[in-house]
N, CA, C, O and CB atoms as a CASP TS submission, in Angstrom:
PFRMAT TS
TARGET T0000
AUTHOR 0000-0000-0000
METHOD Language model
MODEL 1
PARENT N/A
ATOM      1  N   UNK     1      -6.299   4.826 -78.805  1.00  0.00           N
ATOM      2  CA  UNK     1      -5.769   6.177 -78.970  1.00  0.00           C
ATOM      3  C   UNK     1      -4.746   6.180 -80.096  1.00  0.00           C
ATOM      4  O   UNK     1      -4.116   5.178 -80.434  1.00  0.00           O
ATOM      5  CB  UNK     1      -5.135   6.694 -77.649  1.00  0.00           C
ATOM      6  N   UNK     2      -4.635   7.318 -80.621  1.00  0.00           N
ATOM      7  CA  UNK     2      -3.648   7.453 -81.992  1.00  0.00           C
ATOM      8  C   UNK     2      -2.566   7.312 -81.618  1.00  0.00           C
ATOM      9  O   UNK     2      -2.453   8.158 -80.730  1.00  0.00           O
ATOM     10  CB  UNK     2      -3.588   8.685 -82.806  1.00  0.00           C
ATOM     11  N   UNK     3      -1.521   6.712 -81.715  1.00  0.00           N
ATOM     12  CA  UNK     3       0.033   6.797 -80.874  1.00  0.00           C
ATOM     13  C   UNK     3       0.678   7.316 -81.502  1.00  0.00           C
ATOM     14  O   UNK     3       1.864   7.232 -81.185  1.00  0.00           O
ATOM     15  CB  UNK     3       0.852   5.680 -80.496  1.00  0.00           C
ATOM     16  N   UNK     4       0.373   8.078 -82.632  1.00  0.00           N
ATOM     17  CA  UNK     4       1.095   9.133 -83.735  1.00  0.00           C
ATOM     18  C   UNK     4       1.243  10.292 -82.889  1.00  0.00           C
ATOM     19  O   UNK     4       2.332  10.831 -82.690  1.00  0.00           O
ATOM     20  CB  UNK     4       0.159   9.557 -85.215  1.00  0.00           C
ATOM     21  N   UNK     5      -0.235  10.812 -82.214  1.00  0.00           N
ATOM     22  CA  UNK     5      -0.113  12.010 -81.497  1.00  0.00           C
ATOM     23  C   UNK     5       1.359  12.013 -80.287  1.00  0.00           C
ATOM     24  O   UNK     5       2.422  12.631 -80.342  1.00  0.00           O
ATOM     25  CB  UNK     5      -1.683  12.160 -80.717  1.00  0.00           C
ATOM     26  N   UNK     6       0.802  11.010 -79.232  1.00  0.00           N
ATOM     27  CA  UNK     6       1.635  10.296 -78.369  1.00  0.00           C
ATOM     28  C   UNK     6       3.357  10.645 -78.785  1.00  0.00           C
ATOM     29  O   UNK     6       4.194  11.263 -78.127  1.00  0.00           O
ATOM     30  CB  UNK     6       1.179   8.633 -78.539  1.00  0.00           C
ATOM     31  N   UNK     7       3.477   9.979 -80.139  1.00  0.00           N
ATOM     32  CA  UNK     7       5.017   9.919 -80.692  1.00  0.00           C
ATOM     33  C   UNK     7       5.750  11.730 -80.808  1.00  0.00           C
ATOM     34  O   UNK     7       6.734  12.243 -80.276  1.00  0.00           O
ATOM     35  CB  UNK     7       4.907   9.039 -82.593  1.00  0.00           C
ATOM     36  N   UNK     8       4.859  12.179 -81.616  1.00  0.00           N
ATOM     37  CA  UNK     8       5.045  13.631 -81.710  1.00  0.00           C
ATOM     38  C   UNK     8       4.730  14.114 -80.685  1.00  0.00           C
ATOM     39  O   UNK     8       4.693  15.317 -80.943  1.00  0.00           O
ATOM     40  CB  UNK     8       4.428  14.288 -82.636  1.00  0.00           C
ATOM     41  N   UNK     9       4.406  13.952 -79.417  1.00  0.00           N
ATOM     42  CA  UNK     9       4.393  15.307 -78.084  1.00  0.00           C
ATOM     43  C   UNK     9       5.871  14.617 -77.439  1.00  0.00           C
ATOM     44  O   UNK     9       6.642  15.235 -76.705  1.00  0.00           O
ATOM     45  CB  UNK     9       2.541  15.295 -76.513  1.00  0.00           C
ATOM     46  N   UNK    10       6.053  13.200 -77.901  1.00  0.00           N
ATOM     47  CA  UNK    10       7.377  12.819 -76.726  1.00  0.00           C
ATOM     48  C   UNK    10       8.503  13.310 -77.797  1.00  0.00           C
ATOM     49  O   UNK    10       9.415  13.696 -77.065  1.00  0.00           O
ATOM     50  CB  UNK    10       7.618  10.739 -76.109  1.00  0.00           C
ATOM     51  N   UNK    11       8.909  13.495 -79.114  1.00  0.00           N
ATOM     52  CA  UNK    11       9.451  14.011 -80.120  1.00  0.00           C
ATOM     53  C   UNK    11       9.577  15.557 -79.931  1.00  0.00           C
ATOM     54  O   UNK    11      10.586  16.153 -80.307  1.00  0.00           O
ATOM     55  CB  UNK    11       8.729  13.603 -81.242  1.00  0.00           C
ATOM     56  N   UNK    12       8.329  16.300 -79.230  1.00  0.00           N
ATOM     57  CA  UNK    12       8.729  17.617 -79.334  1.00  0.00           C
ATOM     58  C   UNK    12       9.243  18.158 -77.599  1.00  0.00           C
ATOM     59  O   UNK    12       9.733  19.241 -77.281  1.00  0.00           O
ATOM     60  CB  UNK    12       7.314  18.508 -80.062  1.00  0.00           C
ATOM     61  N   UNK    13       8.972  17.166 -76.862  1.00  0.00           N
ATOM     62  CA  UNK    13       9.280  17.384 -75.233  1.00  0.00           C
ATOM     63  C   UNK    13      10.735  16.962 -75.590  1.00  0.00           C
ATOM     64  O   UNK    13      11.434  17.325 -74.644  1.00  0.00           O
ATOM     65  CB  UNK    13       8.313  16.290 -73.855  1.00  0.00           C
ATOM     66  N   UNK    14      11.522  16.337 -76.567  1.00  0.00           N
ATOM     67  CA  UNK    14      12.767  15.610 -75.903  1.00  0.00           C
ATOM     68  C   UNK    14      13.637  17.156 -76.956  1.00  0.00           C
ATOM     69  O   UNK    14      14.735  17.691 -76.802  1.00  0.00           O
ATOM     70  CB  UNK    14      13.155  13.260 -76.448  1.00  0.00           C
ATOM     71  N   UNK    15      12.457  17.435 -78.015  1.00  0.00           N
ATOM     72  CA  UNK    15      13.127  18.373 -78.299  1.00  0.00           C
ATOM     73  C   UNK    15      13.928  19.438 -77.584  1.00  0.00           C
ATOM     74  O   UNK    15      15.124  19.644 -77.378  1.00  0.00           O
ATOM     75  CB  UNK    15      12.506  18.742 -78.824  1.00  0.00           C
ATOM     76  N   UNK    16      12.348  20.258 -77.177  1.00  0.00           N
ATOM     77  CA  UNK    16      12.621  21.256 -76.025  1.00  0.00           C
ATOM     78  C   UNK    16      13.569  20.992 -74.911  1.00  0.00           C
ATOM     79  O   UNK    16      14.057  21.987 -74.374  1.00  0.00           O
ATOM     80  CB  UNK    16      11.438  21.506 -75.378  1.00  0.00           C
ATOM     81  N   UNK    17      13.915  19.808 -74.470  1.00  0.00           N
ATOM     82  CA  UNK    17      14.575  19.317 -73.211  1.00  0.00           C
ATOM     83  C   UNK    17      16.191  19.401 -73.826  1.00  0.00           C
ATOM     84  O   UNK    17      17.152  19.788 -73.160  1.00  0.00           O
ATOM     85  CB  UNK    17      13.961  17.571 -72.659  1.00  0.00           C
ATOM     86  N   UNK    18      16.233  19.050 -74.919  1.00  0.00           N
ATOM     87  CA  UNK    18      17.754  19.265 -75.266  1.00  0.00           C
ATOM     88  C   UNK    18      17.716  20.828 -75.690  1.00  0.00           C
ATOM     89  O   UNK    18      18.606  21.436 -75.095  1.00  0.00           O
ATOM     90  CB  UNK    18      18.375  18.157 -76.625  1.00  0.00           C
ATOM     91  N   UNK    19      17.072  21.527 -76.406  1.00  0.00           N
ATOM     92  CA  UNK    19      17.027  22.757 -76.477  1.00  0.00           C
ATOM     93  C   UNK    19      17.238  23.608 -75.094  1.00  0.00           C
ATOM     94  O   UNK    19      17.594  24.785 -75.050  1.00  0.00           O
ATOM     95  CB  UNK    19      15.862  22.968 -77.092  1.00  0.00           C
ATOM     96  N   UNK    20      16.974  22.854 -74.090  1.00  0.00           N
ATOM     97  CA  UNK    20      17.243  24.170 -72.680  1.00  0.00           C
ATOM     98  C   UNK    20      18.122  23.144 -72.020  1.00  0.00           C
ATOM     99  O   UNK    20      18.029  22.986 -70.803  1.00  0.00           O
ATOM    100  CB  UNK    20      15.571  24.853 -71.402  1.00  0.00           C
ATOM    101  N   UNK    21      19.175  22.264 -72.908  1.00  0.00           N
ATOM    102  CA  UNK    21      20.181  21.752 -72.434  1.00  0.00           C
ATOM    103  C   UNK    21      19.906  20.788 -71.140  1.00  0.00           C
ATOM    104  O   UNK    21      20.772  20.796 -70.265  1.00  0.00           O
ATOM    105  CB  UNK    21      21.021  22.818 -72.218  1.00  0.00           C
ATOM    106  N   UNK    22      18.787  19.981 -70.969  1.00  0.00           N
ATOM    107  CA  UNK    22      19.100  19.163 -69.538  1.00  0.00           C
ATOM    108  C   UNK    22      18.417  17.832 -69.906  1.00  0.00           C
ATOM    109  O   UNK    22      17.541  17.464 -70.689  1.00  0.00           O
ATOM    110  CB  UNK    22      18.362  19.920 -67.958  1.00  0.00           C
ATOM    111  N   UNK    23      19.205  17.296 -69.000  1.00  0.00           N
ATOM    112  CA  UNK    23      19.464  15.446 -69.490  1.00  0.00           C
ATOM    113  C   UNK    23      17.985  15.401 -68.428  1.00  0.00           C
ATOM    114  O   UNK    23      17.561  16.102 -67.509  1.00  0.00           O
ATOM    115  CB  UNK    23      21.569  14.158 -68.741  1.00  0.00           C
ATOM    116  N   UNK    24      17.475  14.046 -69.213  1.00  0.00           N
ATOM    117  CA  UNK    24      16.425  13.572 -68.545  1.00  0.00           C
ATOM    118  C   UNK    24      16.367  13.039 -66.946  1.00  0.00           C
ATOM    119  O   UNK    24      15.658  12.051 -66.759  1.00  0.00           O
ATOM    120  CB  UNK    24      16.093  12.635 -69.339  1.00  0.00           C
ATOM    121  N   UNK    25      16.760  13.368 -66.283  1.00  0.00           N
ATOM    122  CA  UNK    25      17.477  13.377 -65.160  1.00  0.00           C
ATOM    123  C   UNK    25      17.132  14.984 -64.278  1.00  0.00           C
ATOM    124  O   UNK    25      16.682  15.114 -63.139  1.00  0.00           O
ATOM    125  CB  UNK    25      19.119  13.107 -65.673  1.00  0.00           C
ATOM    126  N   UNK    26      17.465  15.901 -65.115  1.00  0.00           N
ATOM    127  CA  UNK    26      17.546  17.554 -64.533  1.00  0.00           C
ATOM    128  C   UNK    26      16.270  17.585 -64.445  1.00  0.00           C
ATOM    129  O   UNK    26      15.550  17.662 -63.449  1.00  0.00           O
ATOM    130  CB  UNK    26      18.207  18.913 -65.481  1.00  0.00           C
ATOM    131  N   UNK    27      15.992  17.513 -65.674  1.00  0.00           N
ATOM    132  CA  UNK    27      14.466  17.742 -66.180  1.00  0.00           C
ATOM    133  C   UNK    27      13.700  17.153 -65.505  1.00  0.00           C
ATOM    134  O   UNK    27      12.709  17.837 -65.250  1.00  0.00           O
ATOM    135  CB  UNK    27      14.097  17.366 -67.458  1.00  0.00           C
ATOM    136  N   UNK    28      13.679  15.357 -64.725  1.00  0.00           N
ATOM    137  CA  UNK    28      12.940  15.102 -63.875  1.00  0.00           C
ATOM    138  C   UNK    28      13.072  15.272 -62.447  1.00  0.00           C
ATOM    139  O   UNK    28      12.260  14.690 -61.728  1.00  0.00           O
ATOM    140  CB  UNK    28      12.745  14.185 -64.110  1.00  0.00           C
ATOM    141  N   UNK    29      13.831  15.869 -62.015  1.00  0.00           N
ATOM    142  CA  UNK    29      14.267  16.318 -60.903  1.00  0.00           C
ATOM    143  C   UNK    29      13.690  17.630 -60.620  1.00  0.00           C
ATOM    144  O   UNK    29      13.093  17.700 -59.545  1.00  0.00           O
ATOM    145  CB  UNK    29      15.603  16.309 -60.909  1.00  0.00           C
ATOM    146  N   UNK    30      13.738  18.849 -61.449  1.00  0.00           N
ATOM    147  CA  UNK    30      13.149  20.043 -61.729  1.00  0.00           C
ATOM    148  C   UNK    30      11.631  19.580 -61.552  1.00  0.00           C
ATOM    149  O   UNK    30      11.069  20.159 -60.622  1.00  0.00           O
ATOM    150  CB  UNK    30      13.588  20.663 -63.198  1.00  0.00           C
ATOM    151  N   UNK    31      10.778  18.571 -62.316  1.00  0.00           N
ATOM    152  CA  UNK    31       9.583  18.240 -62.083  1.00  0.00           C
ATOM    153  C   UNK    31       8.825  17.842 -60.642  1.00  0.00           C
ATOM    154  O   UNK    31       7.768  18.166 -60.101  1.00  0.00           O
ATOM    155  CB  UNK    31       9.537  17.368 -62.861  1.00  0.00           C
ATOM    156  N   UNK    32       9.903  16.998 -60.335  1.00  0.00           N
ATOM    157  CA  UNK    32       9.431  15.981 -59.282  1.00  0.00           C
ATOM    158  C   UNK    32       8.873  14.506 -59.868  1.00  0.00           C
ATOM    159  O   UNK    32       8.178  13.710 -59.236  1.00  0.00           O
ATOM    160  CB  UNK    32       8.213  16.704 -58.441  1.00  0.00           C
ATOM    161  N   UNK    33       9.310  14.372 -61.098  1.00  0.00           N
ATOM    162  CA  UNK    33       9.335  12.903 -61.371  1.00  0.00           C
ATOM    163  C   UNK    33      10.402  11.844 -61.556  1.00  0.00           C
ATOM    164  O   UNK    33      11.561  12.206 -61.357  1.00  0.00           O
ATOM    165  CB  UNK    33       8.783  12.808 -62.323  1.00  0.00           C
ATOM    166  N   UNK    34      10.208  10.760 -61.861  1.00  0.00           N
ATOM    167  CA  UNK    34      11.355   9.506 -62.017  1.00  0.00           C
ATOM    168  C   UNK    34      12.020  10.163 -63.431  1.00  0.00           C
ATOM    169  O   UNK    34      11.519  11.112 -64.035  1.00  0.00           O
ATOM    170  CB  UNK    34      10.553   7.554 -62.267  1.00  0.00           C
ATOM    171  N   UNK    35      12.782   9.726 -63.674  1.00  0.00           N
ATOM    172  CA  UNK    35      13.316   9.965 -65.016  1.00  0.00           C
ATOM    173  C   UNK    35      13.245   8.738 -66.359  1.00  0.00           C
ATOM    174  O   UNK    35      13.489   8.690 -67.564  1.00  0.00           O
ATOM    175  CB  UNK    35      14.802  10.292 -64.681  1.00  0.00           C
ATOM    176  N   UNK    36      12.777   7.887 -65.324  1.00  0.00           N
ATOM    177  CA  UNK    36      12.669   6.706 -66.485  1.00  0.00           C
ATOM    178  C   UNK    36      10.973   7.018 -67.141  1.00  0.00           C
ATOM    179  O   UNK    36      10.468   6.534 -68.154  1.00  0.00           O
ATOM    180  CB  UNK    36      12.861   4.761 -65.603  1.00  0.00           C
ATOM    181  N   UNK    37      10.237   8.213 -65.924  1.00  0.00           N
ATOM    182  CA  UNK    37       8.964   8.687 -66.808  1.00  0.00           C
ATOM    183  C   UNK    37       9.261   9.661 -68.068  1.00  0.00           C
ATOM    184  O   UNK    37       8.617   9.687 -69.117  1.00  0.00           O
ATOM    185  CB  UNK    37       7.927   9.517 -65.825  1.00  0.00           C
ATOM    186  N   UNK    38      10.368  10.446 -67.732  1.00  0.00           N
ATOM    187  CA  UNK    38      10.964  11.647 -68.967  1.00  0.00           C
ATOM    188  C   UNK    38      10.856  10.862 -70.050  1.00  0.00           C
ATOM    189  O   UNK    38      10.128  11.111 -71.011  1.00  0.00           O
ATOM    190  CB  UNK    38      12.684  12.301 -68.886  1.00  0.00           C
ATOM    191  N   UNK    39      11.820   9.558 -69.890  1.00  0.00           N
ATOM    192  CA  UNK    39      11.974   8.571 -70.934  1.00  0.00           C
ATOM    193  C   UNK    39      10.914   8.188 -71.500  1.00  0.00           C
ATOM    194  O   UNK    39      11.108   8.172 -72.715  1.00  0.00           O
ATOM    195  CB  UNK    39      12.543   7.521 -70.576  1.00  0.00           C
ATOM    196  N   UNK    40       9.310   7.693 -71.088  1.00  0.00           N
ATOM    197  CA  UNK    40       8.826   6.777 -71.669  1.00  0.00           C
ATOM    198  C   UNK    40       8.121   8.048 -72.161  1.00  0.00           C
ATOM    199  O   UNK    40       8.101   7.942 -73.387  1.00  0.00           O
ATOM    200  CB  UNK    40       8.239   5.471 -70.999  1.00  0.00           C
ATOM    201  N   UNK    41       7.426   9.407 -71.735  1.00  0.00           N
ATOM    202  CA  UNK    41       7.301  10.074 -72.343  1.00  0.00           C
ATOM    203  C   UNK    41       7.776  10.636 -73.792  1.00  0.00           C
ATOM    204  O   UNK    41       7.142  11.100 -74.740  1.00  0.00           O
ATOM    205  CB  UNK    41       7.338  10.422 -71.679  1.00  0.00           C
ATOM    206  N   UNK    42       9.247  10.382 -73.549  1.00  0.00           N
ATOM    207  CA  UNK    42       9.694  10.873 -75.126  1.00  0.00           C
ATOM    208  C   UNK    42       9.614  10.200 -76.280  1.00  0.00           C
ATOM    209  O   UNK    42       9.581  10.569 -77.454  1.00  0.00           O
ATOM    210  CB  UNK    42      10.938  11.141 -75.245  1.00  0.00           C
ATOM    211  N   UNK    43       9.582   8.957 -75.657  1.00  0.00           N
ATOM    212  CA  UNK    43       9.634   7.683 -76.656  1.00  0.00           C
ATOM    213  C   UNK    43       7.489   7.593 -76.710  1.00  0.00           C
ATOM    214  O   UNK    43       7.155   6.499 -77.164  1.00  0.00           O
ATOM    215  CB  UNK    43      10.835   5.757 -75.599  1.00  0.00           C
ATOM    216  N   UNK    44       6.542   8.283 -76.434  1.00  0.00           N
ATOM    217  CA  UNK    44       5.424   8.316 -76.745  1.00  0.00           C
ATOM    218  C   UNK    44       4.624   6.920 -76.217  1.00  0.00           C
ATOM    219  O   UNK    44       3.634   6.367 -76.695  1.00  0.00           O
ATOM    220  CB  UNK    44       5.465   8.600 -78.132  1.00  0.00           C
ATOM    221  N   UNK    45       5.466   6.567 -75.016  1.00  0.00           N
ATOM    222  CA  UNK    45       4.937   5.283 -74.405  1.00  0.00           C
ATOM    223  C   UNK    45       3.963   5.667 -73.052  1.00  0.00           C
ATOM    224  O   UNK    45       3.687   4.699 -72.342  1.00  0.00           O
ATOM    225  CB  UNK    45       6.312   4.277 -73.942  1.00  0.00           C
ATOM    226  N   UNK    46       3.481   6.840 -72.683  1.00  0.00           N
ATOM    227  CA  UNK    46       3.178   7.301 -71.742  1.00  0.00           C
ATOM    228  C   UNK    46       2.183   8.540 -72.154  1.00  0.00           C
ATOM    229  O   UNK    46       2.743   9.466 -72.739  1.00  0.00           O
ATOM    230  CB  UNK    46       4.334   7.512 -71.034  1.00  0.00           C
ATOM    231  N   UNK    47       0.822   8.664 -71.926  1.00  0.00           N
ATOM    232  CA  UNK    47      -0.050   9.389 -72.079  1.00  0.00           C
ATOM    233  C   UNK    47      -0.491  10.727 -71.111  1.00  0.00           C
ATOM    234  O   UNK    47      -1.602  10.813 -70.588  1.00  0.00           O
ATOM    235  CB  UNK    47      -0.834   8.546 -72.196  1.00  0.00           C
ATOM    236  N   UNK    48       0.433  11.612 -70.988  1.00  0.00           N
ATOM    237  CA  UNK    48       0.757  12.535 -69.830  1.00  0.00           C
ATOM    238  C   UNK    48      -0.682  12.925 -69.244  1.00  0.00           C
ATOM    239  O   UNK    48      -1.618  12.330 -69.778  1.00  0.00           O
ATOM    240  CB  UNK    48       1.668  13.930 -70.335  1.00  0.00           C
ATOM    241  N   UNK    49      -0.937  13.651 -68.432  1.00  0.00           N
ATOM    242  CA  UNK    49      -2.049  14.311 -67.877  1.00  0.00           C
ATOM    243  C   UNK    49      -1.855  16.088 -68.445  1.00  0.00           C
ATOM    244  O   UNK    49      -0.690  16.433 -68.644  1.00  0.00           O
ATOM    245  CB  UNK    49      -1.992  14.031 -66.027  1.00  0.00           C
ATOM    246  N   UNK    50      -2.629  16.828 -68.614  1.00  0.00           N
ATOM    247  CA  UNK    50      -2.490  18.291 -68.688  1.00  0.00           C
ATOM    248  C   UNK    50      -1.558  19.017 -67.835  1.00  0.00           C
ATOM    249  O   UNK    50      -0.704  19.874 -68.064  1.00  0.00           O
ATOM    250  CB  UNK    50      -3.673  18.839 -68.455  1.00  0.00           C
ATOM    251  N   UNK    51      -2.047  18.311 -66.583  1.00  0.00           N
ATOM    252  CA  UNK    51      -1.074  18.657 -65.371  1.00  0.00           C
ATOM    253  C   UNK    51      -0.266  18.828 -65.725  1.00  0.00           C
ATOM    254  O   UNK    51       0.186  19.954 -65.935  1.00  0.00           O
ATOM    255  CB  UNK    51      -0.766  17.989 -64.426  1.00  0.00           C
ATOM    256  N   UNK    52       0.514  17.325 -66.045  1.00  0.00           N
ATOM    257  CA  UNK    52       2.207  17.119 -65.944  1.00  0.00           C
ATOM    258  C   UNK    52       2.502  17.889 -67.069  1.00  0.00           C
ATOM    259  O   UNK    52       3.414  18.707 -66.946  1.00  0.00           O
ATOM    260  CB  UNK    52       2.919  15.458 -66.072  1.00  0.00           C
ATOM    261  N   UNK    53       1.887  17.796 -68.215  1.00  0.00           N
ATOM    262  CA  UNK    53       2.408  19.155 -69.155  1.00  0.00           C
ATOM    263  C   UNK    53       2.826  20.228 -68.589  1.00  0.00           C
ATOM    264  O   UNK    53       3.982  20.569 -68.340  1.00  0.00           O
ATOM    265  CB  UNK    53       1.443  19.747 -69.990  1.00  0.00           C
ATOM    266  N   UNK    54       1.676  20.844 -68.357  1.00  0.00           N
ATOM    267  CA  UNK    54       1.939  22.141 -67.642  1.00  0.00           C
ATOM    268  C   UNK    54       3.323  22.347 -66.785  1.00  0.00           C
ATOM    269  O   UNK    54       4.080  23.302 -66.958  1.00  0.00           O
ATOM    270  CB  UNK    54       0.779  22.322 -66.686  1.00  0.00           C
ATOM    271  N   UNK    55       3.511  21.380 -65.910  1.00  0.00           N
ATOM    272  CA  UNK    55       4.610  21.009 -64.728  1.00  0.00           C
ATOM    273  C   UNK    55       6.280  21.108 -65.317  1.00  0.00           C
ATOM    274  O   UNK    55       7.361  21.507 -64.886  1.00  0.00           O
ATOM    275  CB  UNK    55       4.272  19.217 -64.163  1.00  0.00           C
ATOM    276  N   UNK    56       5.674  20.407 -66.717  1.00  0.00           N
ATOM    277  CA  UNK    56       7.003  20.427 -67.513  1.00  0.00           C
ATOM    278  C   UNK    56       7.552  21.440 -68.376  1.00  0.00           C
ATOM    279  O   UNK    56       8.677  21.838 -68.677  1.00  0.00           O
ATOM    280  CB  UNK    56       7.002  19.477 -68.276  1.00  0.00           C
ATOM    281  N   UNK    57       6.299  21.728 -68.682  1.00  0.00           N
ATOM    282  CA  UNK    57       6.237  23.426 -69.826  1.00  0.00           C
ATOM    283  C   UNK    57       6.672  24.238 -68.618  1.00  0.00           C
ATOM    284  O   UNK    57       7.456  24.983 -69.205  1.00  0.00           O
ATOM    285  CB  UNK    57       4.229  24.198 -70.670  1.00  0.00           C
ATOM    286  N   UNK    58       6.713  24.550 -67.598  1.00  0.00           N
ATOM    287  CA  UNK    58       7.192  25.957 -66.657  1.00  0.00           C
ATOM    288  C   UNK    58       8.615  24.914 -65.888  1.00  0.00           C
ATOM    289  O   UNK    58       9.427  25.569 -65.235  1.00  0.00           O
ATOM    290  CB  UNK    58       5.492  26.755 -65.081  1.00  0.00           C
ATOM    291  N   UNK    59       8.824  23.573 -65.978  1.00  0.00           N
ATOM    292  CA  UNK    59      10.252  23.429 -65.807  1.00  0.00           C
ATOM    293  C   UNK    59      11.197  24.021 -66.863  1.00  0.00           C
ATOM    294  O   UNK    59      12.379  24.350 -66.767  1.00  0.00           O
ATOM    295  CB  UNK    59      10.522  22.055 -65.712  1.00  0.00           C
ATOM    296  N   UNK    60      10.432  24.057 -67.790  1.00  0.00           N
ATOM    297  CA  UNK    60      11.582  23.964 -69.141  1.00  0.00           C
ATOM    298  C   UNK    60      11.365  25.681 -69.711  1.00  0.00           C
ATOM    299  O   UNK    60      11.952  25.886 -70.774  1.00  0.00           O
ATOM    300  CB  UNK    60      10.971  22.430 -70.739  1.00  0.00           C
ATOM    301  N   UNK    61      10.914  26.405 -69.368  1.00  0.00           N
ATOM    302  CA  UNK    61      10.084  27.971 -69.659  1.00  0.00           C
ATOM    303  C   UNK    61       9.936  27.988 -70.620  1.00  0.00           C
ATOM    304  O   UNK    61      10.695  28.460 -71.466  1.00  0.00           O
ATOM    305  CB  UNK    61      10.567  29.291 -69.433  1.00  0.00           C
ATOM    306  N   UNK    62       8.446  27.245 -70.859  1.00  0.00           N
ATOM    307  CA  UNK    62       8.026  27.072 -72.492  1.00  0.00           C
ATOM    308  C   UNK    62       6.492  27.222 -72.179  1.00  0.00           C
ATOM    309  O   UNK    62       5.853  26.679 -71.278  1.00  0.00           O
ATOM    310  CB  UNK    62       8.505  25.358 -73.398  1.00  0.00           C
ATOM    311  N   UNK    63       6.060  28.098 -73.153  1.00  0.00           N
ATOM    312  CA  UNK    63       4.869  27.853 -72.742  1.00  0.00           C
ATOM    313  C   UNK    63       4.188  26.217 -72.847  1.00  0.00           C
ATOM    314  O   UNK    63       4.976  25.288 -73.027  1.00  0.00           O
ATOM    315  CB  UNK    63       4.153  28.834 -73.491  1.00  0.00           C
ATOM    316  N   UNK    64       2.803  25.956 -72.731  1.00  0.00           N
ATOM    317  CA  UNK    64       2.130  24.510 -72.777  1.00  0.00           C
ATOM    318  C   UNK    64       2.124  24.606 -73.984  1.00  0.00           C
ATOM    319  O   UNK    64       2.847  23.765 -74.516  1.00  0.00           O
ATOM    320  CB  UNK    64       0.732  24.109 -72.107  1.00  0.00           C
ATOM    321  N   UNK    65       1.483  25.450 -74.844  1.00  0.00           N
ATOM    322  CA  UNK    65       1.305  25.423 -76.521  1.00  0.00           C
ATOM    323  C   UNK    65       1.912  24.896 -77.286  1.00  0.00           C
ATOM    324  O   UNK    65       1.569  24.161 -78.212  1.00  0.00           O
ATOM    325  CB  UNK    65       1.377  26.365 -77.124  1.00  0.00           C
ATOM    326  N   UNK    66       3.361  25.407 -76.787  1.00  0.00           N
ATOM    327  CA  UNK    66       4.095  25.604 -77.540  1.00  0.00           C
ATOM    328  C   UNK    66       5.064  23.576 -77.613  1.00  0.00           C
ATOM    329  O   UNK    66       5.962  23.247 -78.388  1.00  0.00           O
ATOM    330  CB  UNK    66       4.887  27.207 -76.950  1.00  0.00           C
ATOM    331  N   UNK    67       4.508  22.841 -76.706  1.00  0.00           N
ATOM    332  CA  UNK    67       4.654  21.408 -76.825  1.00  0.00           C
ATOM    333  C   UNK    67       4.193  20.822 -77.537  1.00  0.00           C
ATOM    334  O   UNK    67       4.810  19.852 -77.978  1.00  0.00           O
ATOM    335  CB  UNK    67       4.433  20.818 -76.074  1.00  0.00           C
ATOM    336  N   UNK    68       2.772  21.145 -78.039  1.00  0.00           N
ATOM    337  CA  UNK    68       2.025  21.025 -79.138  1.00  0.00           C
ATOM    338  C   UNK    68       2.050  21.386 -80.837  1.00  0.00           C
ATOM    339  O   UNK    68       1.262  21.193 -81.763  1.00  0.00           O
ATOM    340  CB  UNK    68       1.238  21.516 -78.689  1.00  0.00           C
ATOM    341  N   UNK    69       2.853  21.759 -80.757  1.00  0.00           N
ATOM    342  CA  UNK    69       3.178  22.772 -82.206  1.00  0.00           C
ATOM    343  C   UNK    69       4.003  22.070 -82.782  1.00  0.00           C
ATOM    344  O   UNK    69       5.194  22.280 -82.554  1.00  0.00           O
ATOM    345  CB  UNK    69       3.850  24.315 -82.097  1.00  0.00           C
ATOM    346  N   UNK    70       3.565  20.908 -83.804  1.00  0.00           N
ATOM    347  CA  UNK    70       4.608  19.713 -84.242  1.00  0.00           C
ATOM    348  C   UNK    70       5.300  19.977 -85.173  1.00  0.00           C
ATOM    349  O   UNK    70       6.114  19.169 -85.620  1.00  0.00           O
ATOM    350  CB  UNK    70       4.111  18.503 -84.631  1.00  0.00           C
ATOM    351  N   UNK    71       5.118  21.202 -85.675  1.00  0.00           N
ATOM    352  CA  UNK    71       5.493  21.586 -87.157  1.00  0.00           C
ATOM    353  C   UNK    71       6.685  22.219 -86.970  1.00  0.00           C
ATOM    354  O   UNK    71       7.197  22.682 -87.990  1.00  0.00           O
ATOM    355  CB  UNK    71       4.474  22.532 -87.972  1.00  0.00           C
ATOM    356  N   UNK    72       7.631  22.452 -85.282  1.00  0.00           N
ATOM    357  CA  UNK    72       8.831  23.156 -85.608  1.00  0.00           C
ATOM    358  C   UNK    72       9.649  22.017 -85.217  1.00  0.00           C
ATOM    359  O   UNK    72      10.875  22.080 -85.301  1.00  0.00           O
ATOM    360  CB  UNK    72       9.127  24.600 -84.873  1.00  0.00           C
TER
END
């Protein structure tokens, strides 16, 4: 798998996550996950499911798309 993609979705999740102000911690708590997953996610070490997107895009009130959109 490309780990470029990988790098840029955990680059634009850690974005959004400081953008609605909450430490990887809130954010996995709000989910229902570990926080050391927030982590490996951001760092593009972790290949999410659609699901957990989704799970995280309506923790954070973002749409899913809009995690994808590497260009902002």
């Amino acid at each position: 798998m490309n780990t470029k993609i990988l790098e840029n979705l955990g680059k634009s999740l850690k974005n959004y996550r400081l953008a609605c102000d909450l430490t990887q911690e809130q954010l996995a708590e709000k989910v229902g996950i570990h926080p050391t997953y927030v982590g490996k996610l951001e760092a593009g070490k972790n290949n999410p499911s659609v699901k957990m997107l989704f799970k995280i895009s309506r923790a954070m009130k973002i749409k899913l798309s809009d995690i994808f959109d590497f260009d902002k």
